[in-house]
DRENVEXDREN-354409 format. One record per residue (C-alpha): x, y, z; residue number from 1. Coordinates in Angstrom, 3 decimals, decimal comma. Example, Ala and Ser with C-alpha at 12.3 -4.5 7.8 and 13.67 -1.06 7.14 Angstrom:
DRENVEXDREN-354409
x:y:z:nr
12,300:-4,500:7,800:1
13,670:-1,060:7,140:2
This chain:
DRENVEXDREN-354409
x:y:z:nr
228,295:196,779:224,626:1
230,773:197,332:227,591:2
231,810:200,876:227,408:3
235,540:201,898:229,010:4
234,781:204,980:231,083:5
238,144:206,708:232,399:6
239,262:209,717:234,707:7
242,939:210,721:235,492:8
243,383:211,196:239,134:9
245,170:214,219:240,628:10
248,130:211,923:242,258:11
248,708:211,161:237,912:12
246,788:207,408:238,339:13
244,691:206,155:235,255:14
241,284:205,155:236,612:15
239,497:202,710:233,878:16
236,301:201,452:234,097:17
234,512:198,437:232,582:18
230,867:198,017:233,969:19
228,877:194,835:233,052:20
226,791:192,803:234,884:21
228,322:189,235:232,968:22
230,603:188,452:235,885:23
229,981:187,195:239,682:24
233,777:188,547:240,576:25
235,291:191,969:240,563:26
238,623:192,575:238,722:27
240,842:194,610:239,618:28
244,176:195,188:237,481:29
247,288:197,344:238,269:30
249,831:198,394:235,293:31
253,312:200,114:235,995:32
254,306:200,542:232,505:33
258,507:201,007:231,827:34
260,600:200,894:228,990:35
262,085:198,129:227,829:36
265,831:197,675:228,343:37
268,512:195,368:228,254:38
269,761:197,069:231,244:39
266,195:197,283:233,449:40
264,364:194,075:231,927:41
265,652:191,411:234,852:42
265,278:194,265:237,221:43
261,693:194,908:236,515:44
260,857:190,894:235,768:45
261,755:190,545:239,372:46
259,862:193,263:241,043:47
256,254:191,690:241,225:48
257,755:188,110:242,331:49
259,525:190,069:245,531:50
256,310:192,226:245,969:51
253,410:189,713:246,626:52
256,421:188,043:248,718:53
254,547:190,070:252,011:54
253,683:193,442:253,103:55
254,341:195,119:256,238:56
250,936:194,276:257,505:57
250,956:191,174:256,277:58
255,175:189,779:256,221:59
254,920:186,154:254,729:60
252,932:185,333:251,589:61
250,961:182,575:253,846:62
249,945:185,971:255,806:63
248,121:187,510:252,437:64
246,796:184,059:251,689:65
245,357:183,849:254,682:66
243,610:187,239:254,736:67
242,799:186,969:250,837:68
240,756:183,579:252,107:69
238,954:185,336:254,740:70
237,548:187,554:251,822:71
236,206:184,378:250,159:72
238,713:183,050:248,846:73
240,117:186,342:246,765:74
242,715:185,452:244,014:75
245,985:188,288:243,610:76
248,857:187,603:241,286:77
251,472:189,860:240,145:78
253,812:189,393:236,663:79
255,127:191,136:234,337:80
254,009:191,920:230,716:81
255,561:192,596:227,585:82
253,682:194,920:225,125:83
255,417:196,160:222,413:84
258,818:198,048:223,411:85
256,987:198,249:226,880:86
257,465:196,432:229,849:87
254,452:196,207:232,227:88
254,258:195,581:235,752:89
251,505:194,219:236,301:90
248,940:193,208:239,641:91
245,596:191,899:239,655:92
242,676:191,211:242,117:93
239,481:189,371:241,565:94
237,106:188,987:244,675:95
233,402:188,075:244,934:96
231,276:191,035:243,900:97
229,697:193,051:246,746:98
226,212:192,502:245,901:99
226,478:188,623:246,953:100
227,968:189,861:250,250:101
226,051:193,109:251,538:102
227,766:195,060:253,803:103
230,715:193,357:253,890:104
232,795:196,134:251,295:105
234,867:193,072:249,969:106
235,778:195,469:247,068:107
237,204:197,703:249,515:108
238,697:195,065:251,702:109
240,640:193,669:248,361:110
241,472:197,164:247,396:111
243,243:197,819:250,878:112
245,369:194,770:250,343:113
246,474:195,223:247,085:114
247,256:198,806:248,157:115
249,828:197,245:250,745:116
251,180:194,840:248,374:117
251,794:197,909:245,660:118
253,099:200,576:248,491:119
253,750:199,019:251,559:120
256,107:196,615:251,217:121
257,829:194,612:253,951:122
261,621:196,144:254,251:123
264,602:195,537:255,884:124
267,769:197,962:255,777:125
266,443:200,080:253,415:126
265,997:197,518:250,974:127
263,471:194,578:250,271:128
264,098:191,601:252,297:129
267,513:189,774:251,484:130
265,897:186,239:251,863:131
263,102:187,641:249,546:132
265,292:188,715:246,642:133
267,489:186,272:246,593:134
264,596:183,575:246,553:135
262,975:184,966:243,641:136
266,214:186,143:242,108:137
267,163:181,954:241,582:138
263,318:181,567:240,538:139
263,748:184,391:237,851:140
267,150:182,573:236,915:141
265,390:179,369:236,349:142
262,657:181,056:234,483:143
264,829:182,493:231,996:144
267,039:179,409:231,473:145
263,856:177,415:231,712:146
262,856:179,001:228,166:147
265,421:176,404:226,107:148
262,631:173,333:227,902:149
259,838:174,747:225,542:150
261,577:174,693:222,234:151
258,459:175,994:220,234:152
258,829:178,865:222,687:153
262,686:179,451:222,843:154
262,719:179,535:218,729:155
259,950:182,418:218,118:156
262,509:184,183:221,234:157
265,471:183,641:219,464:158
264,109:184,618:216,163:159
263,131:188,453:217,992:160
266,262:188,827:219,149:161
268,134:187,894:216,535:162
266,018:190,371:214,581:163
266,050:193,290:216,898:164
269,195:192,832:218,340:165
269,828:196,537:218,238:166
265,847:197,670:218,948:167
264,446:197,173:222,698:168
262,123:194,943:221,154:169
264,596:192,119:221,188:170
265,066:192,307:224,850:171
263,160:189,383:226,541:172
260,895:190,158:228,898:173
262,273:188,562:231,956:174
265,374:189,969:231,394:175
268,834:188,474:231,539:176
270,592:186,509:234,335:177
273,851:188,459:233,427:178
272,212:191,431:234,656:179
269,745:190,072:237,229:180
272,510:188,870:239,155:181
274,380:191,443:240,688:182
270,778:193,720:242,044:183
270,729:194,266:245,169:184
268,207:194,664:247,566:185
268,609:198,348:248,483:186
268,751:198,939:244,652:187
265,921:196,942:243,268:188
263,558:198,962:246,354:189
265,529:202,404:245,010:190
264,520:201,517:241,566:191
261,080:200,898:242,542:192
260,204:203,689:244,636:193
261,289:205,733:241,208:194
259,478:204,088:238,732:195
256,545:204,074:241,311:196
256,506:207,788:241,884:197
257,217:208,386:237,726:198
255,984:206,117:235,561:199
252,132:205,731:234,096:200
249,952:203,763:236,278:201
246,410:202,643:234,868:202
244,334:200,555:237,216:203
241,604:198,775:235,444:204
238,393:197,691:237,489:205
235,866:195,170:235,724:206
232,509:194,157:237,237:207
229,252:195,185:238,420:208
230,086:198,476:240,033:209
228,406:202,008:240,343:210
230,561:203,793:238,575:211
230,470:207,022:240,466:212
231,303:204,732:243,576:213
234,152:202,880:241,996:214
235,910:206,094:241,266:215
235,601:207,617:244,542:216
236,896:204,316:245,943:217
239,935:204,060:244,138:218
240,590:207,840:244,518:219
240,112:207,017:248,149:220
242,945:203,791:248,086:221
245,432:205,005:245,270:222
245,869:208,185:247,303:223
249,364:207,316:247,496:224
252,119:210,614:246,325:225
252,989:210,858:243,280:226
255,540:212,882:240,985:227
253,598:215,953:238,992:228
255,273:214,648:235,931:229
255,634:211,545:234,815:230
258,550:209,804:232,932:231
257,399:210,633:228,809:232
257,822:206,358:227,287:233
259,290:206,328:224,313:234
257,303:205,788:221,156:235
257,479:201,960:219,558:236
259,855:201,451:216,761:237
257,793:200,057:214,216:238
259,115:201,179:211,212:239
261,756:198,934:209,289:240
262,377:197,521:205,844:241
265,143:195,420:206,011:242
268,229:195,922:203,513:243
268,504:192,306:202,950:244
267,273:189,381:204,779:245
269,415:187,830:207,089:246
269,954:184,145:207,876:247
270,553:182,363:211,291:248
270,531:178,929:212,132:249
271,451:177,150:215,762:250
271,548:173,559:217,237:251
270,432:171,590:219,759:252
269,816:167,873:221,149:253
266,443:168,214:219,726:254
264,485:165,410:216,788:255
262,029:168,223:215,595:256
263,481:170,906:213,342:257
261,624:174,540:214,267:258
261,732:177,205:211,570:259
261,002:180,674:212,168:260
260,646:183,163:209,747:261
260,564:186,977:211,178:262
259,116:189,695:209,329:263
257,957:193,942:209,349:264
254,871:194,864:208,427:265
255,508:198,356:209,308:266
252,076:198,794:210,737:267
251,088:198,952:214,022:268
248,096:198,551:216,167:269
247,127:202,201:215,937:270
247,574:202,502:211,656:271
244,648:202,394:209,860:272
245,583:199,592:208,507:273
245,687:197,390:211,127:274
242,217:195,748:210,731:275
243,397:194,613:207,144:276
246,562:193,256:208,763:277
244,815:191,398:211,112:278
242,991:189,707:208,293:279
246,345:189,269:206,349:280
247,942:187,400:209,351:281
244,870:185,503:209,683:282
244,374:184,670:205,734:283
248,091:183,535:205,964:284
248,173:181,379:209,741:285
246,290:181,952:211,860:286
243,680:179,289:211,312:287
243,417:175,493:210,352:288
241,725:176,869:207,152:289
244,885:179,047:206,308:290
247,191:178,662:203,951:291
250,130:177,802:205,824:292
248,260:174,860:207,727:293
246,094:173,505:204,417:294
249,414:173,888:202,033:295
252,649:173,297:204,341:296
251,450:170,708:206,751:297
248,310:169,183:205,396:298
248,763:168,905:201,366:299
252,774:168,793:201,468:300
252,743:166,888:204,865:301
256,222:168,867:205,590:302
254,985:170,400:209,255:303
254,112:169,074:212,349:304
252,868:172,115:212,928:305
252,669:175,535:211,458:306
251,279:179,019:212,081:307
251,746:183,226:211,516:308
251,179:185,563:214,128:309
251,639:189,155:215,273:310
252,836:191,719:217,532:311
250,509:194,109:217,205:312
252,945:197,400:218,635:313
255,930:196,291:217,069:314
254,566:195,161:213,996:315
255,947:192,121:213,327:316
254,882:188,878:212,216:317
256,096:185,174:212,946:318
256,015:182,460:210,844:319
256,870:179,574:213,108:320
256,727:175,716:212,217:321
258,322:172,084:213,416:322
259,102:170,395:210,712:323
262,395:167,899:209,834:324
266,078:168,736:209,480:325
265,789:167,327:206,231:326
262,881:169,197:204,415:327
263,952:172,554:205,695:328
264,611:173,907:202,009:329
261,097:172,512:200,936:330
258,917:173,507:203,722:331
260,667:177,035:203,554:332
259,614:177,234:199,844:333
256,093:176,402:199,960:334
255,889:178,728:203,209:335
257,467:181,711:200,825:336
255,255:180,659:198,213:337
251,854:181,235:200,482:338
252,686:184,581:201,181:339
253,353:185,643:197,784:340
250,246:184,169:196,708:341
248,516:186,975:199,003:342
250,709:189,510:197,296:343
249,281:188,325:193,745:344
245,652:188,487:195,341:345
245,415:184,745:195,119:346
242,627:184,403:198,150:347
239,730:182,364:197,276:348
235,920:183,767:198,672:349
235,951:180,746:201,018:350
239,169:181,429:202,632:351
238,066:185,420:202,593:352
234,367:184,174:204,153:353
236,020:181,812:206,948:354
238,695:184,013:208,134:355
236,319:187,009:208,743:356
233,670:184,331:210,636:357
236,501:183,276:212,346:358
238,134:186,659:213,206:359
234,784:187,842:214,017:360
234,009:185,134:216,673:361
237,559:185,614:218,052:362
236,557:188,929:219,116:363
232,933:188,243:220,259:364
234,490:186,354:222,955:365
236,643:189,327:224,643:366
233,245:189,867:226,324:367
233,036:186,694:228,163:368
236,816:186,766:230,437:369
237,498:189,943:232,654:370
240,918:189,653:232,233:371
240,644:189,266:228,246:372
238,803:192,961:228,695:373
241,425:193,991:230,272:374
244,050:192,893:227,528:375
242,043:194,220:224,885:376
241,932:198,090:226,182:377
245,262:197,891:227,871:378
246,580:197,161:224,033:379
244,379:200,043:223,358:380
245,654:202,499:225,565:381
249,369:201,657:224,635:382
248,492:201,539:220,934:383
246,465:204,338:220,956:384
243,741:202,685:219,597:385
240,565:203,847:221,552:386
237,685:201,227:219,919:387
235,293:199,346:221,375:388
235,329:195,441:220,542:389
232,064:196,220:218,275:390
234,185:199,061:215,970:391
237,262:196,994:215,193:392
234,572:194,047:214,424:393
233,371:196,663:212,130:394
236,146:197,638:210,943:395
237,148:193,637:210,037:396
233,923:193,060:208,597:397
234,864:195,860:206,265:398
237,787:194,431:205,148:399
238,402:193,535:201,344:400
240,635:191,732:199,232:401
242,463:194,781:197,591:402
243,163:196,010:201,294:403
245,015:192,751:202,283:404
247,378:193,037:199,056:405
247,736:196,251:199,370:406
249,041:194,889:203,183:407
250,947:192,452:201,941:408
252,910:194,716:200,189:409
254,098:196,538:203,135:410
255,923:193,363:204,401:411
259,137:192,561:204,291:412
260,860:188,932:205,402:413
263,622:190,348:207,538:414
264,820:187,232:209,623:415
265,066:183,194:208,847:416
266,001:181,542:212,117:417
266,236:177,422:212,028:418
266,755:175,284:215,275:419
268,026:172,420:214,688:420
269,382:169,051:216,029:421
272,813:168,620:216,697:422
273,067:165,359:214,730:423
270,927:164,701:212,329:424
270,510:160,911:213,431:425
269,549:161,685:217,294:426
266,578:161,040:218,730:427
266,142:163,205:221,986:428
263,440:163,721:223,596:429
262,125:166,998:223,413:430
């Protein structure tokens, strides 16, 4: 069992450790968490892309590269994450472990640089560097236009926000060009020195590590001021039952129809319910032994293909599926009909058996990717869910049928969203 051991500095940084002796590398991870909004999403999106950019010890991104080589070959990347209603910037560092290096402190080395590339970054004017921004500001642009290329993508996207259109939720998480394009350089670097100063900051470290070293080490780096009292997120909006369900359909030079149906569970990752959720979702799509993919694409032959999944904070679930222009009424019928079978407490002991094997193995496999660690008690901390990998397996292995329908019956179809082609007799390539 890896255990998460944690300790709140006094500069108001969230130290979280994961020690296990599985890996050769070290992993480091940096979260600035921020509320999503239509107003700060671009602005945030393009905050890690400027950052690894350079430092002012080390100006040009072939200067990091170059010193992150001379540490063997050490791997940083920055992004940014959407959880929930929260957007997360997010930095990570994975270098050999120290043990295969004695004496070197390539943990500490790392840790230096990835200090810089968090606090120290290069300036000009009193702003990030104009060639900088602007670089990654037409990257970002591209990015967000680029979503339209992966249509499987752009249609679960366009379902959210057609869905949450009024909840932050439906804000994508890179943002919008609209309002990416007027920041400016001494107000993207204002922006960040706030959110830097105010906002939650958890830095996970995965690895073989001492664990009273690791601590001192990163109380040692992250030393950095910060404000006595941070900015209070707030709380996901999770709770919804739709008045009545609302129908949107768009078109595109595209062969392949893509249906999407959006709906509220109203539970979230930290309800007790969740576990049974997880095992609805999973009864319903999220397996070649589910109901969707055995009924809709492989019995009725109406879906190229077909699958449920969820957001875990927001609580919501996707139904998404390609199918053709032509057998959107039928494919949406049988898909309707699956999920009122679950209602009715039509699920067979095989498909009960092979969704908890599968569920189960899903999970057994956290263990084996630092950065899937990571994920899993990241989602933890923001869903307040504070379980080891070996409860919530528990917890699913506990799982009956009765708890599923009574699951079921908490969710509500809120959203059916259908791309389709803009002539029914094109054949575009997708």
């Amino acid at each position: 069992m890896i255990s998460l051991e944690s300790k709140t500095l006094p500069v108001n940084v969230n130290i979280h450790l994961l020690p296990t002796s599985k890996f050769k590398t070290t992993l480091v991870s940096v979260f600035l968490q921020q509320a999503l909004a239509k107003e700060l999403a671009a602005k945030t999106a393009l905050l890690p892309a400027v950052l690894k950019r350079g430092t002012r010890q080390y100006p040009t991104f072939r200067d990091l590269k170059v010193r992150l080589e001379e540490l063997y070959g050490a791997a940083l990347s920055a992004d940014v994450v959407k959880k929930g209603e929260r957007q997360l910037v997010s930095f990570s560092l994975e270098i050999i472990n120290d043990k295969f290096t004695p004496g070197e402190k390539l943990l500490q080395q790392g840790l230096s640089i990835l200090k810089d590339v968090i606090t120290d970054p290069l300036l000009e004017n009193g702003g990030f560097r104009q060639d900088y921004v602007q670089q990654e500001k037409e990257q970002l642009t591209k990015e967000i236009r680029g979503l339209v290329n992966d249509k499987v993508s752009y249609a679960l996207e366009r379902c959210i926000q057609e869905m949450c259109s009024q909840e932050r939720f439906g804000v994508y998480k890179y943002g919008s060009v609209e309002e990416l394009q007027p920041v400016s350089t001494g107000e993207l670097y204002t922006y960040y020195q706030n959110i830097l100063q105010e906002n939650p900051l958890d830095v996970f470290v995965v690895g073989e590590i001492d664990p009273e070293n690791t601590f001192a080490l990163i109380q040692d780096t992250f030393s950095f001021s910060r404000a006595g009292n941070l900015v209070e997120l707030p709380p996901v909006e999770v709770e919804n039952i739709p008045a009545e369900v609302s129908y949107q359909e768009e078109k595109l030079p595209i062969n392949q129809g893509k249906l999407t149906l959006g709906y509220r569970t109203n539970i979230s990752y930290q309800d007790e319910a969740y576990p049974a959720l997880l095992f609805y979702n999973a009864v319903l799509g999220g397996f070649p032994h589910s109901k969707l993919f055995q009924n809709v694409r492989e019995k009725a032959s109406l879906a190229y293909y077909v699958f449920s999944r969820l957001e875990k904070h927001k609580g919501i679930q996707l139904i998404g599926s390609g199918i053709e222009v032509s057998d959107y009424e039928q494919a949406l019928e049988i898909i309707l009909q699956q999920v009122e079978e679950i209602k009715k407490g039509q699920i067979s002991k095989e498909e009960m058996k092979n969704t908890k094997r599968a569920l189960l193995n899903g999970l057994k496999i956290v263990g084996d990717s630092p950065y899937s660690l990571v994920g899993f008690y990241m989602d933890g901390l923001i869903g307040k869910r504070t379980e080891e990998t070996e409860h919530l397996m528990q917890r699913i292995a506990e799982v009956k049928e009765e708890d599923i329908v009574a699951v079921a019956h908490r969710v509500y179809l809120d959203t059916i969203y259908f791309l389709r082609s803009t002539n029914g007799d094109e054949r575009k390539q997708e």
